[in-house]
Steps between C-alpha positions, in 0.01 A plus 500: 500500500365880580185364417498214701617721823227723446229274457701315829433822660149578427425147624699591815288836571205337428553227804647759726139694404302233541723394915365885531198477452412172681732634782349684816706819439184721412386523847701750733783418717448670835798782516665537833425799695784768518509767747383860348672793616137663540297389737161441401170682605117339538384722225825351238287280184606145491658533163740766662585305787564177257688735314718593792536127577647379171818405440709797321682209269355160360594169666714295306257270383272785364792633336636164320075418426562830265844470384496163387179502257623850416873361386343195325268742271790735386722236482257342292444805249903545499492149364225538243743826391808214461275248341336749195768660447862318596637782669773337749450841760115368517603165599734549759281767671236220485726214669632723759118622582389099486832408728363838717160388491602126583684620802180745597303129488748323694495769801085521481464139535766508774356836720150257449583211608676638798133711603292154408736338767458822728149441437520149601670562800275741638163315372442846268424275214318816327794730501732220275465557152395158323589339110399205293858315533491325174393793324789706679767193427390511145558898513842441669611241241410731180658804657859294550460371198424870328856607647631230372388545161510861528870478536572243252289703190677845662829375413446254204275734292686829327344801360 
């Protein structure tokens, strides 16, 4: 059943690659403008006035665009620990980061569907990142069904 989960998983990542790639994340959102404490002069470069401009944290789409892929690879490698060599520690680190990493999913696809109807709203159509929907369903489906299966070979299989 470890087997199965991982090979569940790697199919998973693999669609959640592939809704990256085709997506329209690679090209720059346009950060809002925060007021700098110092003021800027006419002979300041444009990379230090950019600089000055940035936001001091990450949105929380940027942030969940890292953390999910990020949870769903060490997840993964926890997994592959559980799987070679039945260690019950391995597998419940890897179910918790899936469940994590599910979760991480859950509240990217929410924060983006609430900018795509920003976006809509305000005729920005650029700004709203965009997916292949079957291709994220299909994504969606395998992840549930990872932390389902996750779960189930976490508590049936001993070490």
């Amino acid at each position: 059943m470890a087997v199965a989960v991982l090979l569940l998983w790697l199919f998973t990542a693999g669609a959640g690659f592939y809704l990256l790639v085709t997506s329209n994340l690679r090209r720059n959102r346009p950060a809002a403008p925060r007021p700098s404490a110092v003021p800027a002069t006419r002979w300041d470069p444009p990379s230090l006035i950019a600089s000055r401009q940035a936001p001091v944290l990450p949105d929380l789409r940027s942030l969940l665009e890292f953390a999910h892929p990020a949870g769903g690879i060490i997840g993964l490698a926890f997994w592959l620990g559980f799987t070679l060599v039945r260690n019950q520690v391995l597998g419940w680190i890897g179910f918790g980061l899936v469940a994590v990493t599910a979760s991480l999913g859950l509240a990217w696809f929410t924060a983006n569907l609430r900018a795509a109807r920003h976006a809509d709203r305000h005729a920005d159509r650029h700004s709203a990142p965009r997916f292949a929907g079957r291709i994220l369903v299909v994504h969606g489906t395998g992840a549930a069904v990872t932390v389902t299966l996750a779960a189930l070979a976490a508590l049936v299989l001993h070490g």
